[in-house]
N, C-alpha and C positions, 0 to 999 in steps of 0.2 A: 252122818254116814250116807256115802251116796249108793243106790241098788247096783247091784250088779247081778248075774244070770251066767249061768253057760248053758241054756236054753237055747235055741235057735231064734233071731229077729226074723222079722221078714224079709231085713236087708241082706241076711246071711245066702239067700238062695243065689245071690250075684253079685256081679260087682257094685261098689256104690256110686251113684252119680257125683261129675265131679265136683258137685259145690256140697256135698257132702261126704267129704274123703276123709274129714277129721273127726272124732266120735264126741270132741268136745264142743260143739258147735251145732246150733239148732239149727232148722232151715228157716229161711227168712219168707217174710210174707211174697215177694216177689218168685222165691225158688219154689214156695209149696204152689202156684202156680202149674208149673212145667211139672212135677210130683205128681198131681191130680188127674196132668193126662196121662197117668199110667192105666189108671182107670179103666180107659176104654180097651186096653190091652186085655185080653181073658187069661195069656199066659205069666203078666206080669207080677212079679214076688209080692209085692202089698194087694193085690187084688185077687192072690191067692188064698191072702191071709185073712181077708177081709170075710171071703168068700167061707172061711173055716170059725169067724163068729159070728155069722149070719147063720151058720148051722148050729152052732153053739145054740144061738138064740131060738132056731125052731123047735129043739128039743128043751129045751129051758122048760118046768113048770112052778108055780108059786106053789104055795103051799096049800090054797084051795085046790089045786091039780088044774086051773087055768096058766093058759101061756103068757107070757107077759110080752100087752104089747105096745105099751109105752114106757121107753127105754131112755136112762139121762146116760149120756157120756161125759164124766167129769176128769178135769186137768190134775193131774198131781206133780206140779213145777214142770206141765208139758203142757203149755196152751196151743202153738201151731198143731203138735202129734196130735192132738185131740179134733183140733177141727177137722186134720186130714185125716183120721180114721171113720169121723164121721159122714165124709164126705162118700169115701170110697165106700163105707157099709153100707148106706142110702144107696148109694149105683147097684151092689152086689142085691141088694135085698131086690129094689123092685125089676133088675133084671131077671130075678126067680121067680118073678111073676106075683110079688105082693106091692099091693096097691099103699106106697110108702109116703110118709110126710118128714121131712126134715124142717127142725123148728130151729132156727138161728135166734142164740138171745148175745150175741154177741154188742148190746145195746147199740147202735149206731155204727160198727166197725165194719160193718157191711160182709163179714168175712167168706160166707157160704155161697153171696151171690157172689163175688170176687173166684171163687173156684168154680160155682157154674158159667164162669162170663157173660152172667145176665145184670141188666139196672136193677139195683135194688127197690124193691116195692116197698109200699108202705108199710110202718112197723107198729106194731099192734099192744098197747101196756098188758101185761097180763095178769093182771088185776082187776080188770076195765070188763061189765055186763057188756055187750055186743051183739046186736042181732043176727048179724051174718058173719061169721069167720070166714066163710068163700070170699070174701072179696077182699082180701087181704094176703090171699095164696095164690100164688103163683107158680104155673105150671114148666117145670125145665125142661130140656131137649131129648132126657132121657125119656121114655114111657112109661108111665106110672109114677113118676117122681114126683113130688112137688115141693114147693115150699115154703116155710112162713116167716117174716121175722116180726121177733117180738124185741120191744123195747122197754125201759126200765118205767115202773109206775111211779106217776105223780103225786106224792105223801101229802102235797096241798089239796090233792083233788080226791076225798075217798067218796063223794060218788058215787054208785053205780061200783063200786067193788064187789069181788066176787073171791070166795075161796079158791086156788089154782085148781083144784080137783074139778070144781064145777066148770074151770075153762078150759080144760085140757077133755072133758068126759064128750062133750060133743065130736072132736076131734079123733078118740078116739072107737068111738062111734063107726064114724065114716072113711077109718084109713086101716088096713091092714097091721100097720106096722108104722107108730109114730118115736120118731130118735128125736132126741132135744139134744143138740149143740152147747153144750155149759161151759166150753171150755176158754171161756173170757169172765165167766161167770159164777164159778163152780164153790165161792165160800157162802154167795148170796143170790144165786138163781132161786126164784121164787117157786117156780116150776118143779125144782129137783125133790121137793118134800111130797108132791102129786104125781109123781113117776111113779110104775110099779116094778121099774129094777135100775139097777145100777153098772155103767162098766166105768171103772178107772184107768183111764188110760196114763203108761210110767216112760220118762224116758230114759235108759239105760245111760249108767253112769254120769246123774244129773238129777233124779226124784231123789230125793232125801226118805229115810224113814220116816222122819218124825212127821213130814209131810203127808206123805201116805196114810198112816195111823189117823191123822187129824178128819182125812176125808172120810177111810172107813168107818171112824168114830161119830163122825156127823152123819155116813146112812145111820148108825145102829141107833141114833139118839132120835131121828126121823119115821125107824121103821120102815126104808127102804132096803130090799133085799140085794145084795152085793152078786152082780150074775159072774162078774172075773174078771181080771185086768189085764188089760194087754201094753203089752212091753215094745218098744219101738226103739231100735238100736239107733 
């Protein structure tokens, strides 16, 4: 069964771009390109909308009455939606003035430098002890942003392994507001179990139930708290 909604998308505010005029049709890694410079628009409908989980998330609290502020955004049969929400919430976030990390585990696909049109830097196993995570992040054009990419661990090499919670705690530490990118990686990000919340990002008329169920089902078996999902026409 595929979702449907008579909820408003963010596409609803306008018309849609034309290499998205068909609703059965994702955007291509090329098109979410031109999509991301909506971004820098303040009045543009996804930047709006972005703009309205990003307050989600400041008033969000966990169940100690702490904010949560390492966040996974996971795919539910939406990989492109998920990168692009993660992109533009990273913009929305640290142009409110928090000091934000966007973690790219899109292992190798380069996908978040590809939307900030930066070379992708070195990517980091995240499982791997590390002395210095600074040198592996990389500053974007926006102010306050940054970012990091993480790559899949070595099962030949454990190493210097490390629980995800102990590599994400320093990180979390030093950034306002860390969002993990899982949407290339979202059955087996290693990350998503040391997250302390959750958004599922759906794409309207194309996430399945049973798929969705399967992701909320793996926070609830994790003990990651489900913050909301957002639906992407």
């Amino acid at each position: 069964m595929r979702l449907r909604t008579l909820e408003p998308s963010y596409r609803s505010a306008g018309p849609l771009p034309p290499e998205a005029e068909s609703e059965a049709q994702a955007p291509s890694w090329g098109e979410m390109d031109q999509q991301s410079a909506g971004a820098a628009e303040p009045t543009d409908a996804l930047a709006q909308a972005t703009r309205n989980l990003r307050t989600m998330i400041a008033t969000a609290r966990l169940n100690d009455g702490r904010a949560p502020k390492a966040i996974v955004l996971l795919s539910a049969e939406a990989e492109p939606e998920t990168a692009l929400t993660a992109f533009n919430l990273a913009v929305a976030s640290a142009r409110s003035g928090w000091r934000t990390l966007l973690v790219d585990t899109s292992n190798g696909q380069a996908v978040q430098p590809r939307l900030f049109r930066i070379e992708p830097g070195a990517a980091i196993a995240p499982l791997r002890d590390v002395a210095d995570l600074g040198a592996f992040i990389q500053q974007t054009a926006v102010p306050d942003l940054f970012l990091l990419s993480v790559g899949g661990a070595d099962p030949s090499n454990t190493g210097g392994a490390v629980d995800p919670h102990r590599f994400l705690q320093p990180l979390i530490d030093d950034f306002d507001l860390l969002l993990i990118d899982a949407s290339h990686t979202s059955a087996d990000c290693p990350l998503s179990e040391a997250a302390e919340a959750a958004i599922v990002v759906l794409r309207q008329d194309h996430s399945t139930v049973s798929c969705v169920g399967e992701v909320i089902g793996r926070l609830r078996m994790q003990g990651t708290p489900l913050l909301g999902t957002f639906l992407v026409a």
